[in-house]
N, C-alpha and C positions, 0 to 999 in steps of 0.2 A: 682551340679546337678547329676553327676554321672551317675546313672541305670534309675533317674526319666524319661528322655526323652525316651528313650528305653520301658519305660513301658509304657508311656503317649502313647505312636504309637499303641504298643500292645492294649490300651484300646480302643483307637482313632478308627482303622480301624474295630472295630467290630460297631461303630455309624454313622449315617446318617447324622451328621450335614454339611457336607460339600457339599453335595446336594445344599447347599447355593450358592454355587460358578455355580449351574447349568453346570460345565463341565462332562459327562458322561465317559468322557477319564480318569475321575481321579479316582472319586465315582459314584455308581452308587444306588438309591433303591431296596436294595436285603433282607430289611425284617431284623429286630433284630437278628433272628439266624444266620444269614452269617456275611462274610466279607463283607465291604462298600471297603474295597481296602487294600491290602499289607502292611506289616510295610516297605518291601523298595521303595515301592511307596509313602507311606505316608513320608517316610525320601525325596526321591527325591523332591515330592510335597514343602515341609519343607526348602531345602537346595536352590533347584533352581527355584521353581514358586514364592514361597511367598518375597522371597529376591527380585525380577527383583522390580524396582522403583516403575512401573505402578501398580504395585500388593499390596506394603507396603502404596501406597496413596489408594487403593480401599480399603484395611482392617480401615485405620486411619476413612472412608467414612462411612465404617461400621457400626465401632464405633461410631461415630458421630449420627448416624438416632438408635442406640438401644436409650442410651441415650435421645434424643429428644422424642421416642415416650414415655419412662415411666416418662418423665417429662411431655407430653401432659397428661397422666392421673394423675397426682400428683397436689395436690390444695400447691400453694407457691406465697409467695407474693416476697419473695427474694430468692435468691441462694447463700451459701458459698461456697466457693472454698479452698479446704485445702491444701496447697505440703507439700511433704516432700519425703523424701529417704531413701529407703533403703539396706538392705543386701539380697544379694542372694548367699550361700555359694557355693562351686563347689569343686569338686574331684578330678582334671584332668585337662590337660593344654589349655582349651578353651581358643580361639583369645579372649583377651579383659580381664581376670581376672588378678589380680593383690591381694597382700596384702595388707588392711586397718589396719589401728593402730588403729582406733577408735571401729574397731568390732574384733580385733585380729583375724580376719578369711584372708586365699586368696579368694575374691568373685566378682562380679560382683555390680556395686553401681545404682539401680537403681532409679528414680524419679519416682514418682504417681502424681496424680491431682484428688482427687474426689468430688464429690459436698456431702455437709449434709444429702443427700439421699441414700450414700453409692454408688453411681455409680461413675464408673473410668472414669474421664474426657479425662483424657491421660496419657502416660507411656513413659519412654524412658530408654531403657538397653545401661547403661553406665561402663566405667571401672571401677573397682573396686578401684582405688586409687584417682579418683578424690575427689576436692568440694561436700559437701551436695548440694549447690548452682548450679555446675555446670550445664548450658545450660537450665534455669529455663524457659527463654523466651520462648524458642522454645515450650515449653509445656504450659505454661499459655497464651501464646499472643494470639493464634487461639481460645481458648476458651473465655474470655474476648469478643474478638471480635464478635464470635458468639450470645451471651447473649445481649452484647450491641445492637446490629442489632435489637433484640428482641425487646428492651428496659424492660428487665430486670433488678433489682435493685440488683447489686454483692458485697458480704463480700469476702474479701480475708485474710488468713491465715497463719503463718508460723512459726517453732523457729527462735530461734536467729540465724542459722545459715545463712539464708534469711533476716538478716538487713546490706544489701549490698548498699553501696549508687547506683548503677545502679538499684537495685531492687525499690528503695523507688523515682528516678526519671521517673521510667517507671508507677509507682502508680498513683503519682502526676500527671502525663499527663494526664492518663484518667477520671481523674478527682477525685481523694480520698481525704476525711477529715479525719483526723487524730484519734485514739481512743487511750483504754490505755494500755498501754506498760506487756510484759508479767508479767505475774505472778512469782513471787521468787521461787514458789516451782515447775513450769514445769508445771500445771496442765491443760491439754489438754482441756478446757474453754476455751467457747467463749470471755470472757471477760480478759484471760489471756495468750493467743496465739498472741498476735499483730495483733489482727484482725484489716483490713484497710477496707473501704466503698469506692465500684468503683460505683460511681453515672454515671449511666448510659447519652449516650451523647445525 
């Protein structure tokens, strides 16, 4: 990450988006040409509001209703679900990075979730030396579940890294039929990703 967070603030506090939060304490409506709030405000904001528990469940809530609403405008008869993991390299001695053999980098290994519409289901910053797989649940299980509620009809997806027998039992509960097995050459296809069918309950 490096200097990116450091400039990210810098960019940040010159924008109004956090307005969202309606706290006037933090940011406040001062018009494009000002400051919306301090980069050590914006760090404090960063290091000790957004961390407290109550706070990392109201962003995940967030998230959740952006999502919802560009799929209330979106014509879909079903939804894919894709995970996978990645790299996030880093500079510097941040809580949590480690060196991966597979990316030859010291980084941060994080998980994504997005549906075939491009929107990010869910995210979770993880150390850098874990499993691709690691704590998959925790990111797919809330969403499944929401979709199901819907009775929405879910594709799920993943590489081979994600053909975990706990993965392929947690499938099979909510109900999937089987499809066909990846493709030999990797090729990011529907029909060559292990895509599974969660029949909604």
């Amino acid at each position: 990450m490096g200097l990116e967070p450091v400039l990210f603030r810098e960019r940040v506090h010159r924008l109004t988006v956090y307005t969202l939060f309606e706290d006037t304490s933090i940011v406040g409506w001062q018009g494009t040409d000002k400051q919306a709030a301090s980069t050590n405000t914006m760090s404090r904001f960063e290091t000790e509001v957004l961390t407290e528990e109550e706070n990392l469940d109201g962003l995940a809530r967030l998230n959740v209703e952006w999502v919802d609403r560009a799929m209330a405008q979106t014509s879909h008869q079903r939804v894919i679900l894709d995970m996978d993991s990645s790299e996030s390299p880093v500079h510097g001695q941040q809580e949590g990075v480690a060196y991966n053999g597979h990316f030859e980098s010291v980084c941060y290994h994080p998980l994504f979730l997005f549906n075939h519409f491009g929107d990010c289901e869910g995210a979770m910053l993880r150390p850098g030396n874990v499993h691709s797989a690691e704590r998959w649940r925790e990111v797919l299980e809330p969403v499944v579940k929401r979709y199901q509620e819907k009775g929405v009809r879910l594709l799920f997806r993943a590489d081979a890294a994600f053909a975990k027998p706990e993965v392929y039992e947690y499938l099979e509960s909510a109900g999937i039929s089987p499809n066909p097995p990846k493709d030999t050459d990797g090729r990011r296809e529907e029909s060559g990703r292990g895509v599974r069918e969660l029949q909604g309950k």
